[in-house]
Structures are given as C-alpha cells and as structure tokens.
C-alpha positions in Angstrom: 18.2 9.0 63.9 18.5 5.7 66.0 15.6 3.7 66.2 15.9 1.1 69.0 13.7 -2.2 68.3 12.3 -3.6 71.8 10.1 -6.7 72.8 10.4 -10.1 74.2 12.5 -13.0 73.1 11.5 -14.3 69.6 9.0 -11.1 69.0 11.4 -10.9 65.3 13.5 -7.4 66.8 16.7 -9.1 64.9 15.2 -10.1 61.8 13.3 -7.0 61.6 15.7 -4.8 62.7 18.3 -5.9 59.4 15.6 -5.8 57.4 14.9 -2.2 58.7 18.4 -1.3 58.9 18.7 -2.4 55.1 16.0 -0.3 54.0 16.8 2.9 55.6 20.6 2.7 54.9 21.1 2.2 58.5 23.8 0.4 60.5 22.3 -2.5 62.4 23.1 -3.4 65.9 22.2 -6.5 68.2 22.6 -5.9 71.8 23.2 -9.7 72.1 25.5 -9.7 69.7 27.3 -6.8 71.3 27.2 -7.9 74.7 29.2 -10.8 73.0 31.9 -8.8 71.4 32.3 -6.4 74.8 32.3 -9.2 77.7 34.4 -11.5 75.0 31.8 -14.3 76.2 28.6 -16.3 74.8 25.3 -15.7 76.3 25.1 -18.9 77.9 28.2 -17.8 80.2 26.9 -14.4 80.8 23.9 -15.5 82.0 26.0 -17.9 84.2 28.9 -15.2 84.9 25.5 -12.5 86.1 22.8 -15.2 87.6 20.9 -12.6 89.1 18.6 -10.7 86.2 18.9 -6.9 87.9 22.6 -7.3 87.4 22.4 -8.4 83.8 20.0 -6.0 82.8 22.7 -2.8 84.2 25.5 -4.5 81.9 23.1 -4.4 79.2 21.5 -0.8 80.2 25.3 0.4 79.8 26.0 -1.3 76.5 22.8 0.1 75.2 24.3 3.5 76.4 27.4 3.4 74.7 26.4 2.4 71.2 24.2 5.6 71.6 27.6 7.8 72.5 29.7 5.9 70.2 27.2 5.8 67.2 25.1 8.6 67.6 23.4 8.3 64.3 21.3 6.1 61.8 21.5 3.4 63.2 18.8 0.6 64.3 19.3 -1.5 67.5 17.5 -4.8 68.3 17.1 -4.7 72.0 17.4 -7.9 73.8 15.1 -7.9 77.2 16.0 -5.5 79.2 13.1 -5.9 81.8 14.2 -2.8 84.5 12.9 0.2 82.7 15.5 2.4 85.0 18.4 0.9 82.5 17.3 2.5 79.2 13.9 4.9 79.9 16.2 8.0 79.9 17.7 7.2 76.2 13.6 7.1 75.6 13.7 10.9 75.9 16.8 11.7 73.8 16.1 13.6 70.5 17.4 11.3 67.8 16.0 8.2 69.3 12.7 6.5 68.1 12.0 3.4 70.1 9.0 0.7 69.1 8.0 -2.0 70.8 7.2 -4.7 68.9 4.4 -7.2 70.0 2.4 -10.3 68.7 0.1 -13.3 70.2 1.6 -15.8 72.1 0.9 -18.2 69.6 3.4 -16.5 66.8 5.8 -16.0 69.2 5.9 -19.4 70.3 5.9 -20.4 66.2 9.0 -18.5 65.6 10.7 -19.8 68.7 14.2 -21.3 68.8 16.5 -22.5 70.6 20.3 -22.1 71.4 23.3 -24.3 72.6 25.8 -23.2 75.3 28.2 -21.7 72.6 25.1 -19.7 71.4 24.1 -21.6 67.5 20.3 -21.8 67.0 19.0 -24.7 66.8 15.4 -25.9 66.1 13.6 -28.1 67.8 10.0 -28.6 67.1 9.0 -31.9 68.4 10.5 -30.8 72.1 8.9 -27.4 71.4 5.4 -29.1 70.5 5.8 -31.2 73.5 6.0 -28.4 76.4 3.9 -26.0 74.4 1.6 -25.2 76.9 4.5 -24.5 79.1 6.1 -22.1 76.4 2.8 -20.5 75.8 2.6 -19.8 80.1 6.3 -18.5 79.7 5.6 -16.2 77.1 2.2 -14.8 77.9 3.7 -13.7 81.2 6.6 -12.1 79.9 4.2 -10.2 77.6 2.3 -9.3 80.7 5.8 -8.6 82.3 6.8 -5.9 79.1 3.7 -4.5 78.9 4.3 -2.6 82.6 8.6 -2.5 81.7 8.2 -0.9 78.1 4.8 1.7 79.1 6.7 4.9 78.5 7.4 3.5 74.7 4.9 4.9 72.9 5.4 3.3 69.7 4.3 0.2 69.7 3.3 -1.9 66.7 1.6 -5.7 66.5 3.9 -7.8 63.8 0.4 -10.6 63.6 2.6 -12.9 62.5 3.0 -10.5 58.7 6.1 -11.2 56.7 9.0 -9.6 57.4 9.2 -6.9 54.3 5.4 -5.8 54.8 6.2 -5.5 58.7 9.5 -3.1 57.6 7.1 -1.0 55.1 4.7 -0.4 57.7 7.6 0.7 60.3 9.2 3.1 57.7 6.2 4.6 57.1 5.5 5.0 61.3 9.1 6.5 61.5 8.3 8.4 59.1 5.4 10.2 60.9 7.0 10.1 64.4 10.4 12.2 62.3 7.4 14.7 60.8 5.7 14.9 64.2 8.8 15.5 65.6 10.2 18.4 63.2 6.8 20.1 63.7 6.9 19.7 67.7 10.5 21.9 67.1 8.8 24.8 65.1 
C-alpha cells in the first residue's frame, strides 16, 4: 500500500507522514526532499530554475510518478503542492494507493508556519510572522480555497484541528484501515 499525504504548505504532511510511516513500518518519502536529491538543487533554485508554477508542478507530477514505479509498496509520501490535478489525479485511481488530504483552519496553519533560507534550513521567525499575519492568513485561506477545487477527486480527507501529532497518526491508521477493508470487500 502507498498512502500519499496531500495539503497545502505547513498543513504538517512531513511531520505526519514520519510519524505515519513509523507506525505502519512504512518507508517515508518527501517529494521536496526528492525533488532535491533528482534535480541535485535546493528549492529556492528550482523555484528560480521553473518560475512558472505549471512547469513546476509536471517536474513534480513525474517525480511523484516514479517513486510509485520505483517503490511500488508500503510506503508513505508527503506531497508538496502540486496545485494541477492533471499531474497526479491518475495515480488517485491506482489500486495500492490511498491518498488523504489533510486540512486545518487558517489560524493553525499559520501557527505552525516556517520559514526557509535560499539553501533550504528552516528557520523561525515569529515576530516577522506576527507582524504580516493578516497577510499570511489572506495567503493561506486562499490556497485552501485554491486545494479545495485541485484535491476534489481525493476522497479522504481528514481536519488535523491543530491535535498532536501521535493522536492525528492513530486516527489516520485507523481510516486506512477501513479504506484497505472497504477496499478488499469492493474486490469480492
């Protein structure tokens, strides 16, 4: 089974996702991360090398593609934005995949936001953060509005509200769970 992790930035895919992978025994993948290791670049440069979102989002469609070839198996993929649906909705419909979308208020999102520096370390920043929160808030409220229309054909959605991280991963195993029942009884 691969269970690909998607949402918006800071939604928690990569913390949940290890967490996830952890539990279940799972490899973890993080399409950032990966686009890192195949392009040889930071994403700082590949946002500078591709400038034009349509673009990015095919290199990252095709990434996403081959882990599924090469892999093929438990495994767990965070899923960085990819906001054309046309670059992963067929994987959607393969038989070992379970995709979620994870969601949450603007307001946790924007709490858990951070920050990177053109060789791609996090950083926090709260006092900048605090002082264009309204702008951050904006952003992020319209790329939930944004996902909501990219990620329709996911069914599986589930609301972190803000939970910690462990009781978040009990609640996912326990959906997988069901969707891998549903799914073996759909076969019969």
């Amino acid at each position: 089974m691969i269970i690909m992790l998607f949402g918006i930035s800071n939604v928690g895919k990569t913390v949940t996702g290890e967490k996830l992978a952890e539990r279940l025994k799972y490899s973890f993948v993080d399409l950032d991360e990966e686009i890192k290791r195949k392009l040889q670049t930071t994403l700082e440069k590949f946002m500078q090398d591709y400038p034009y979102s349509h673009g990015r989002y095919k290199i990252k469609g095709k990434i996403l593609k081959d882990l599924l070839k090469e892999y093929k198996d438990n495994m767990v993929i965070a899923v960085s934005p990819i906001y054309h649906a046309r670059n992963f909705n067929s994987l959607l419909d393969l038989e070992q995949v379970i995709a979620i979308e994870l969601q949450d208020s603007e307001e946790h999102i924007f709490e858990r936001m951070v920050f990177s520096d053109d060789n791609d370390n996090i950083y926090k920043d709260d006092e900048y953060k605090e002082e264009h929160k309204d702008y951050y808030i904006r952003d992020i409220h319209e790329d939930i509005v944004f996902a909501k229309r990219v990620f329709k054909k996911i069914e599986n959605k589930y609301f972190i509200d803000n939970r910690p991280v462990d009781q978040v991963v009990d609640e996912l195993v326990a959906i997988i769970k069901d969707i891998t029942l549903n799914k073996s009884d759909s076969v019969e």
